[in-house]
PQR file of N, CA, C, O and H, with PARSE charges and radii, in Angstrom:
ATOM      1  N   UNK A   1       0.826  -1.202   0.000 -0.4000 1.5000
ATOM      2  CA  UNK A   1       0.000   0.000   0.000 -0.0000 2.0000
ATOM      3  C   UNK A   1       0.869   1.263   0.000  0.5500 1.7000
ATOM      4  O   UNK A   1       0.307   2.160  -0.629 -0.5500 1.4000
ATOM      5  N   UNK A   2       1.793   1.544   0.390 -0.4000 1.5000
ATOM      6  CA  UNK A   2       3.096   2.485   0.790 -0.0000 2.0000
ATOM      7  C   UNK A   2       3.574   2.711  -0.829  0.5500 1.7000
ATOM      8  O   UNK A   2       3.945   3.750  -1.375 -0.5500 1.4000
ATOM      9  H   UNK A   2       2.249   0.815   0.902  0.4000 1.0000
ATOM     10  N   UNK A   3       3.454   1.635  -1.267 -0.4000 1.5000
ATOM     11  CA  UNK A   3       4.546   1.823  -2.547 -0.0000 2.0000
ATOM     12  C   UNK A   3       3.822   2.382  -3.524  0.5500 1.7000
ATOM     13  O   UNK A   3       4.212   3.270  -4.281 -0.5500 1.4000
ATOM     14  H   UNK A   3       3.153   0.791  -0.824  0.4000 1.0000
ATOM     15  N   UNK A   4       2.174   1.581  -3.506 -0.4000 1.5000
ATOM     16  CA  UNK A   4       1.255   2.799  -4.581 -0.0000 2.0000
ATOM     17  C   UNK A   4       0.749   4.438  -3.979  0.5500 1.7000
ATOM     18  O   UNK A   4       0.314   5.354  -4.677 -0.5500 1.4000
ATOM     19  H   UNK A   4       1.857   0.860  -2.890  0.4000 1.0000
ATOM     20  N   UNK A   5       0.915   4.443  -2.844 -0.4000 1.5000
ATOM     21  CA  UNK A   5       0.751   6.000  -2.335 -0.0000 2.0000
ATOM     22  C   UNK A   5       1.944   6.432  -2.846  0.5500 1.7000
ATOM     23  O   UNK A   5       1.851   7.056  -3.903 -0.5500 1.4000
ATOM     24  H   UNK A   5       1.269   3.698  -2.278  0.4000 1.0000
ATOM     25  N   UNK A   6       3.403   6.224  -2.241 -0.4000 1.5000
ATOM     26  CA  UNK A   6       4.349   6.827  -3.116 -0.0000 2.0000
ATOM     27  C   UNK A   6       4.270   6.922  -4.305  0.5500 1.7000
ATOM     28  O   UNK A   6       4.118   8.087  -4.672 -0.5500 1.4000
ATOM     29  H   UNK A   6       3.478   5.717  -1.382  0.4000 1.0000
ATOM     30  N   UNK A   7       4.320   5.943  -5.354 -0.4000 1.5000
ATOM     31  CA  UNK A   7       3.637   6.242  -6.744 -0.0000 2.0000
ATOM     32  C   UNK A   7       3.210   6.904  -7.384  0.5500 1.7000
ATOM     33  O   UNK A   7       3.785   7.497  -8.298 -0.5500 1.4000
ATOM     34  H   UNK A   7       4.443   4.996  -5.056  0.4000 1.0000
ATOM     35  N   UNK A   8       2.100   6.980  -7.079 -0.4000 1.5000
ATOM     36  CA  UNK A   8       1.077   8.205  -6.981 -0.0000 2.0000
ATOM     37  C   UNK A   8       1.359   9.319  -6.782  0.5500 1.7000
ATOM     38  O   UNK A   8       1.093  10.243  -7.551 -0.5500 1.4000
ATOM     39  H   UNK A   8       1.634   6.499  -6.337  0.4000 1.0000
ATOM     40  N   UNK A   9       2.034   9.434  -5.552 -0.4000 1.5000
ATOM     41  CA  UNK A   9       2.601  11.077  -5.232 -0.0000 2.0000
ATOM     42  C   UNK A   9       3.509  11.839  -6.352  0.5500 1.7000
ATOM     43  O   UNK A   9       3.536  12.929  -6.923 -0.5500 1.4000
ATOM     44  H   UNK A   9       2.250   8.684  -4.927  0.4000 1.0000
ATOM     45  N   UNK A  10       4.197  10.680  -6.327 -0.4000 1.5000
ATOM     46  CA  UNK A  10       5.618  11.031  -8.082 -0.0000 2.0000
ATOM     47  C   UNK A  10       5.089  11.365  -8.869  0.5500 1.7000
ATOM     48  O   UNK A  10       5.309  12.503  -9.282 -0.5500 1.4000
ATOM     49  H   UNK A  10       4.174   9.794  -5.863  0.4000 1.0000
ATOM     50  N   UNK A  11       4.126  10.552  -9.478 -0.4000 1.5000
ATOM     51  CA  UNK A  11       3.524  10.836 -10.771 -0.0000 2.0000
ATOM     52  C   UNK A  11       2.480  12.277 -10.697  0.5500 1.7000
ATOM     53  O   UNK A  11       2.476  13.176 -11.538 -0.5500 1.4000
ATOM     54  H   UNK A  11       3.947   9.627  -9.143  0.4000 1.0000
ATOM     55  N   UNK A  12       1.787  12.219  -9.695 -0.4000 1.5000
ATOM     56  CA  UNK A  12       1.387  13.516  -9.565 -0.0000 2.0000
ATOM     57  C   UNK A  12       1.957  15.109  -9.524  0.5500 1.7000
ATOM     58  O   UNK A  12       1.513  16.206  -9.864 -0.5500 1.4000
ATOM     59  H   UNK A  12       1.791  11.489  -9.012  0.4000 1.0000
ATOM     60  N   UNK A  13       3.523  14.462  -8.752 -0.4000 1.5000
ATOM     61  CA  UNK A  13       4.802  15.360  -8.688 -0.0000 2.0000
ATOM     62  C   UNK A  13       4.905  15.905 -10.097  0.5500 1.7000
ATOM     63  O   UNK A  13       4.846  17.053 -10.536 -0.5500 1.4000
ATOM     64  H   UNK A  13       3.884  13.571  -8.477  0.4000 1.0000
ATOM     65  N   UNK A  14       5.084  14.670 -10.696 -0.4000 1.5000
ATOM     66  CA  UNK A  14       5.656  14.816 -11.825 -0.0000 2.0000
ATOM     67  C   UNK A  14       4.964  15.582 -12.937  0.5500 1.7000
ATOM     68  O   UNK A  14       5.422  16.488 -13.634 -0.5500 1.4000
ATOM     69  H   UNK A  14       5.132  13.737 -10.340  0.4000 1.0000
ATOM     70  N   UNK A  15       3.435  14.872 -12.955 -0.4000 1.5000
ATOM     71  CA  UNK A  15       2.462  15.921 -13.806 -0.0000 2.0000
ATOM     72  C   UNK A  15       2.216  17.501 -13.517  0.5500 1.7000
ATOM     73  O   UNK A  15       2.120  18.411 -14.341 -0.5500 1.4000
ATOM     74  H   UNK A  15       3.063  14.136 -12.389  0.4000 1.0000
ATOM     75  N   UNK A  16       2.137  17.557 -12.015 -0.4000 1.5000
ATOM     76  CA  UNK A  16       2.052  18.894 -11.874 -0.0000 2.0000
ATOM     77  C   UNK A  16       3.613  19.797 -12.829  0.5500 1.7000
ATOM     78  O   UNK A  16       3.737  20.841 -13.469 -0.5500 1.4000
ATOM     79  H   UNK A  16       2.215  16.818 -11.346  0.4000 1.0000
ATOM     80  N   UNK A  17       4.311  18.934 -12.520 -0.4000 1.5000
ATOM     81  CA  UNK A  17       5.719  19.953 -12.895 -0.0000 2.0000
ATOM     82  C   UNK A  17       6.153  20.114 -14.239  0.5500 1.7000
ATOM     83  O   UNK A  17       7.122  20.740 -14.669 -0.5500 1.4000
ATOM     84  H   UNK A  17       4.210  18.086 -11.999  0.4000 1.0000
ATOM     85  N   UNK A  18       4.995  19.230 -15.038 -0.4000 1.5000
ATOM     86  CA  UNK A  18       5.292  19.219 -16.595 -0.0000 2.0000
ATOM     87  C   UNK A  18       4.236  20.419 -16.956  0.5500 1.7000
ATOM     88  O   UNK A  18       4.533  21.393 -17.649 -0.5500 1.4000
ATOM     89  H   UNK A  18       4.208  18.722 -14.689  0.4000 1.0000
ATOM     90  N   UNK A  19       2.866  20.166 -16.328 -0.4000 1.5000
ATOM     91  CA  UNK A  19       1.960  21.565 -16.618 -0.0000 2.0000
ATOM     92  C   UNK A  19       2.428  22.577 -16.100  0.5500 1.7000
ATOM     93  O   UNK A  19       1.872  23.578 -16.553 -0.5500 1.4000
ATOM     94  H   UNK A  19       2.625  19.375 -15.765  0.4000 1.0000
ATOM     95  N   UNK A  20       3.275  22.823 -15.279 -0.4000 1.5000
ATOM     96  CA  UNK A  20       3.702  24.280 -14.831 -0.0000 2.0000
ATOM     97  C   UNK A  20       4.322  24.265 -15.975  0.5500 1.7000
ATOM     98  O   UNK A  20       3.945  25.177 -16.711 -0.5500 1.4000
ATOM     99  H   UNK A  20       3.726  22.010 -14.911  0.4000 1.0000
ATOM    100  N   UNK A  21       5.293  23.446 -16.506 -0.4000 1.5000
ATOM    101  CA  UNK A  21       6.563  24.131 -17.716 -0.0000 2.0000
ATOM    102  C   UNK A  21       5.709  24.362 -18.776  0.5500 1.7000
ATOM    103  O   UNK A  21       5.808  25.467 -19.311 -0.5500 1.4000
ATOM    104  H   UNK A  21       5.599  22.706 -15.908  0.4000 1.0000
ATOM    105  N   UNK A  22       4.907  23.595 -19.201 -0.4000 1.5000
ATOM    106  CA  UNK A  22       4.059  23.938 -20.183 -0.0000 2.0000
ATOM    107  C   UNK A  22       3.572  24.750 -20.772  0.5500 1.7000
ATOM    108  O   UNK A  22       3.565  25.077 -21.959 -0.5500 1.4000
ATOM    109  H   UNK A  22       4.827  22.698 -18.767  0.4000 1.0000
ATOM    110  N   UNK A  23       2.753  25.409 -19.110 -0.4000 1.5000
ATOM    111  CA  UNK A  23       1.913  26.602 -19.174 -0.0000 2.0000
ATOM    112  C   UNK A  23       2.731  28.016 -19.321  0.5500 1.7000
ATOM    113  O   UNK A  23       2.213  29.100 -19.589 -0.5500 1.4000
ATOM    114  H   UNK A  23       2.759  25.143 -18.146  0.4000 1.0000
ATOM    115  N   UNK A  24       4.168  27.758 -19.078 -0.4000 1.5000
ATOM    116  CA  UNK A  24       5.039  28.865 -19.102 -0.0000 2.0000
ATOM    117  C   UNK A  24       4.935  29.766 -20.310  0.5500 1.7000
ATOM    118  O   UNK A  24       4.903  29.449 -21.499 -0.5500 1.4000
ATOM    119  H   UNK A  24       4.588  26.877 -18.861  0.4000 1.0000
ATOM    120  N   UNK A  25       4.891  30.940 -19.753 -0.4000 1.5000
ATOM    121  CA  UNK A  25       4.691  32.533 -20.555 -0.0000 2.0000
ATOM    122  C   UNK A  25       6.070  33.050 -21.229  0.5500 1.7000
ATOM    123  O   UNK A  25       6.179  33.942 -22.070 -0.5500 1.4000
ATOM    124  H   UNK A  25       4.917  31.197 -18.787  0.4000 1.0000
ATOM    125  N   UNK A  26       6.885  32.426 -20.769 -0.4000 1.5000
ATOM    126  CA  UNK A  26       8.932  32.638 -21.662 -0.0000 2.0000
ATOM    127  C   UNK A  26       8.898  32.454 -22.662  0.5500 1.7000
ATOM    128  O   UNK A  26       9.429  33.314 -23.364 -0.5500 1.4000
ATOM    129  H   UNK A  26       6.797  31.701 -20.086  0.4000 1.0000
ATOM    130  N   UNK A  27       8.446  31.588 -23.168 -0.4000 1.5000
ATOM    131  CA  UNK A  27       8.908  30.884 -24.669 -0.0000 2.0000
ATOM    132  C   UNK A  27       8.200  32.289 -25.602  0.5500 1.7000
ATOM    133  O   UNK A  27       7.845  33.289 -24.978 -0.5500 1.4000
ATOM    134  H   UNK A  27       8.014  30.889 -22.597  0.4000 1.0000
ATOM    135  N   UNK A  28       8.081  32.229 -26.860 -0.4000 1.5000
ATOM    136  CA  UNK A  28       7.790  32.796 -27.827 -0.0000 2.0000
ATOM    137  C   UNK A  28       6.464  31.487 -28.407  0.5500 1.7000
ATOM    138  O   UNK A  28       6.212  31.274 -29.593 -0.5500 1.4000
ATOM    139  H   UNK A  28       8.369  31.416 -27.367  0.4000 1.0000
ATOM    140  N   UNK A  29       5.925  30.915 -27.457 -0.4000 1.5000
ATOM    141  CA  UNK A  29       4.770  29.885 -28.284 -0.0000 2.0000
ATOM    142  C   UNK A  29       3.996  30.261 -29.032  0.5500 1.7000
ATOM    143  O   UNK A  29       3.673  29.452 -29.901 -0.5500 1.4000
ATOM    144  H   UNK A  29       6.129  31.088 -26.493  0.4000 1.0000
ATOM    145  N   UNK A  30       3.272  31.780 -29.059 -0.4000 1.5000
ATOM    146  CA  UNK A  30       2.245  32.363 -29.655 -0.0000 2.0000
ATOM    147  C   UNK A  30       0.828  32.536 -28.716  0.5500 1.7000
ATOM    148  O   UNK A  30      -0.129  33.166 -29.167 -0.5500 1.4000
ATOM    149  H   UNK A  30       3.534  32.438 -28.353  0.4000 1.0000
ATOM    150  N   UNK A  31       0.797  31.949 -27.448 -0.4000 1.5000
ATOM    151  CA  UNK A  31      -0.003  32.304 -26.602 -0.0000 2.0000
ATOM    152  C   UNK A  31       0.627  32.743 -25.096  0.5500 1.7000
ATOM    153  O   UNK A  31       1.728  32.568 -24.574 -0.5500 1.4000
ATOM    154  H   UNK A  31       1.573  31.437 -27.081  0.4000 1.0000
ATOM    155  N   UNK A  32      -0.497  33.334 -24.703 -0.4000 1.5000
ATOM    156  CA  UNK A  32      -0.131  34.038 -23.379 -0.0000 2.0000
ATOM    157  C   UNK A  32       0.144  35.488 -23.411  0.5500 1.7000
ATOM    158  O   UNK A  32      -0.669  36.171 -24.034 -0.5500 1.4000
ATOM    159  H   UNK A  32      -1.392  33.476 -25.127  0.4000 1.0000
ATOM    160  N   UNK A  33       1.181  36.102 -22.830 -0.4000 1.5000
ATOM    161  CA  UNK A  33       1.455  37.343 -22.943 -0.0000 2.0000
ATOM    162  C   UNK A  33       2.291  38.377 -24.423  0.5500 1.7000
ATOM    163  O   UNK A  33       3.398  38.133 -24.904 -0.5500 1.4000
ATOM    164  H   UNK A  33       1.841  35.548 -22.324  0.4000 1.0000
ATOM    165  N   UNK A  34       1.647  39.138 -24.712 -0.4000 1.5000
ATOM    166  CA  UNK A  34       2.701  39.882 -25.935 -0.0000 2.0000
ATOM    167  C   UNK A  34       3.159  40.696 -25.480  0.5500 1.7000
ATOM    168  O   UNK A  34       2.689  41.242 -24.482 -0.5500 1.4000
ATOM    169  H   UNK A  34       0.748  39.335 -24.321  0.4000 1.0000
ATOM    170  N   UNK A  35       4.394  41.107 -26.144 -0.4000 1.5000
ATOM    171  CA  UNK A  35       4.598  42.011 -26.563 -0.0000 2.0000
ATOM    172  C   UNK A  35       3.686  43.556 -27.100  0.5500 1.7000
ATOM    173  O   UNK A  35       3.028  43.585 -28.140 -0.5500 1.4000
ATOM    174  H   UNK A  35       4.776  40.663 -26.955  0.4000 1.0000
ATOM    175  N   UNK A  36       3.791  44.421 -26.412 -0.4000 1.5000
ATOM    176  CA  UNK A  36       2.810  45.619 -27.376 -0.0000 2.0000
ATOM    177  C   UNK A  36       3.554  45.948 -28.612  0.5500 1.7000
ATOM    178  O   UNK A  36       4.710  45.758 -28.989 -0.5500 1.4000
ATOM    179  H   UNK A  36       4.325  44.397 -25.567  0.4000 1.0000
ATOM    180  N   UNK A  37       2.383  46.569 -29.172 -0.4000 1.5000
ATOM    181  CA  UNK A  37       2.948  46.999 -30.540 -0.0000 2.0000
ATOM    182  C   UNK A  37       2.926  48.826 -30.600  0.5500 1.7000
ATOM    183  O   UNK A  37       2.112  49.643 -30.169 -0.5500 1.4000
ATOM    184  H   UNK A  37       1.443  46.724 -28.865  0.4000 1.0000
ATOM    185  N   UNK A  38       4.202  48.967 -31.333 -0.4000 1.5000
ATOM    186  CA  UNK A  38       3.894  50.517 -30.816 -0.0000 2.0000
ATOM    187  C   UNK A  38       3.605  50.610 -32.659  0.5500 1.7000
ATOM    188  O   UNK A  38       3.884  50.114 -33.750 -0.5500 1.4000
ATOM    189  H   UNK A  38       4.863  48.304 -31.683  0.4000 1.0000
ATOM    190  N   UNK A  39       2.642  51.917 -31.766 -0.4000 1.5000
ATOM    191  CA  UNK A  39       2.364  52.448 -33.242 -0.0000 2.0000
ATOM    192  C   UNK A  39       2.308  53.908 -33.492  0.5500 1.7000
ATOM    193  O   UNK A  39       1.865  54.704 -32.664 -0.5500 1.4000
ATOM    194  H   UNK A  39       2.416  52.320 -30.879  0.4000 1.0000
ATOM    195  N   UNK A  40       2.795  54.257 -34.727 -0.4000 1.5000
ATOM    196  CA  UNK A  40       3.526  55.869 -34.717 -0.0000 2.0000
ATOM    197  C   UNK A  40       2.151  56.507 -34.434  0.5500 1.7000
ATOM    198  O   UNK A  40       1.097  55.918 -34.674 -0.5500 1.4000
ATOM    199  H   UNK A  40       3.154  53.611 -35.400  0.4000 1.0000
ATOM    200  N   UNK A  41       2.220  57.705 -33.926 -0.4000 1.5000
ATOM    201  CA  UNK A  41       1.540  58.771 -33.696 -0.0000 2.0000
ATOM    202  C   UNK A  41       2.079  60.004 -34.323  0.5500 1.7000
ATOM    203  O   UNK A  41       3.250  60.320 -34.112 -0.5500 1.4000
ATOM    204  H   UNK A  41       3.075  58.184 -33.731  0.4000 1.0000
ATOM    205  N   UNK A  42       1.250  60.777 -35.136 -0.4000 1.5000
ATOM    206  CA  UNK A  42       1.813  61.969 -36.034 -0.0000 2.0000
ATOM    207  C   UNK A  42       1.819  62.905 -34.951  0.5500 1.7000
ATOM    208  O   UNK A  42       0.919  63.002 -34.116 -0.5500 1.4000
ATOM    209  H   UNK A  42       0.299  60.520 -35.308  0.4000 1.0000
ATOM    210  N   UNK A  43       2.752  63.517 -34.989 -0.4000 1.5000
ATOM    211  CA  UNK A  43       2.817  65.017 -33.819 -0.0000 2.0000
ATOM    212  C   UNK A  43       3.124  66.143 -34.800  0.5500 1.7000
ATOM    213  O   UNK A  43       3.837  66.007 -35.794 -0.5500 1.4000
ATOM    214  H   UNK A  43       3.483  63.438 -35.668  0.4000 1.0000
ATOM    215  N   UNK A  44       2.334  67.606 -34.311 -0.4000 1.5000
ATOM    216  CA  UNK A  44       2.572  68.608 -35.473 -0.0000 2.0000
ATOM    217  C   UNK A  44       4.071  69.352 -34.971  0.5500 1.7000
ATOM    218  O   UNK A  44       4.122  69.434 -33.744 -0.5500 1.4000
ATOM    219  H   UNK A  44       1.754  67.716 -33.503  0.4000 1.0000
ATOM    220  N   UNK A  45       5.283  69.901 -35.674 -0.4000 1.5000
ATOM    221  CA  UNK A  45       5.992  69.836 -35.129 -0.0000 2.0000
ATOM    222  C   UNK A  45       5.864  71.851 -34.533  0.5500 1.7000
ATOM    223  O   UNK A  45       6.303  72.411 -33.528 -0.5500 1.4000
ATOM    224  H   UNK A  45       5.241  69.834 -36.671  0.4000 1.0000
ATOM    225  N   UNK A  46       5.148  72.323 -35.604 -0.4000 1.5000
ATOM    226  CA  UNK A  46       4.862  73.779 -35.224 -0.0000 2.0000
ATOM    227  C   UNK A  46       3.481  73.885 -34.948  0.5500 1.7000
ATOM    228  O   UNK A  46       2.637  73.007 -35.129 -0.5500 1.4000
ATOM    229  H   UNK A  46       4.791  71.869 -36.420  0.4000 1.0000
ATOM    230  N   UNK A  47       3.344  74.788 -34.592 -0.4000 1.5000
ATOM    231  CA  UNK A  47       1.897  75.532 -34.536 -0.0000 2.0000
ATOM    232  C   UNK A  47       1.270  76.163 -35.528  0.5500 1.7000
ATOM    233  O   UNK A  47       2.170  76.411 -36.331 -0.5500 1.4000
ATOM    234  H   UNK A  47       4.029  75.502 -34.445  0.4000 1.0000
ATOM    235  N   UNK A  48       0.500  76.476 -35.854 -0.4000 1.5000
ATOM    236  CA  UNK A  48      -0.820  76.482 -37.133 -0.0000 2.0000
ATOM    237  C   UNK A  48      -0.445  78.198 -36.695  0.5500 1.7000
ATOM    238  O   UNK A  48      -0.132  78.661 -35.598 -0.5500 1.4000
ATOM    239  H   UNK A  48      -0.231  76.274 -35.202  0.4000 1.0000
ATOM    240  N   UNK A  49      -0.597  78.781 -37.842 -0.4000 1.5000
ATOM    241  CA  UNK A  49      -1.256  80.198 -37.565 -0.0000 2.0000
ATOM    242  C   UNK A  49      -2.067  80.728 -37.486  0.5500 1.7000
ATOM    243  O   UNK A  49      -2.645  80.767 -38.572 -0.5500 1.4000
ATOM    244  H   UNK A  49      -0.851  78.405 -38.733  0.4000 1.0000
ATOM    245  N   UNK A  50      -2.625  81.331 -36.635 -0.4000 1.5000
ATOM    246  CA  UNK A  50      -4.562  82.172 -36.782 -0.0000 2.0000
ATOM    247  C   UNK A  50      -4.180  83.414 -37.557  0.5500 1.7000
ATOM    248  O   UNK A  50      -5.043  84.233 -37.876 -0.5500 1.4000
ATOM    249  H   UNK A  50      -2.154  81.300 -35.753  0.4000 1.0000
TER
END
């Protein structure tokens, strides 16, 4: 009974620690967090005349 509770515990060890790497946000996978994108904004560089 000892040896399938240990068992068990490992493999559970073990699954949990493959879905943490998995789920990891580092890689470049294409999901999870981006990068922003910048995007130009025109600025006037003088003032208009009235």
């Amino acid at each position: 009974m000892t040896e399938l509770l240990l068992f068990s515990v490992v493999v559970v060890l073990l699954g949990l620690a493959w879905w943490l790497a998995e789920g990891s946000d580092d890689d470049n996978g294409g999901g999870g967090l981006m990068q922003p994108v910048l995007v130009p904004v025109p600025v006037r560089r003088y003032r208009q005349g009235r």
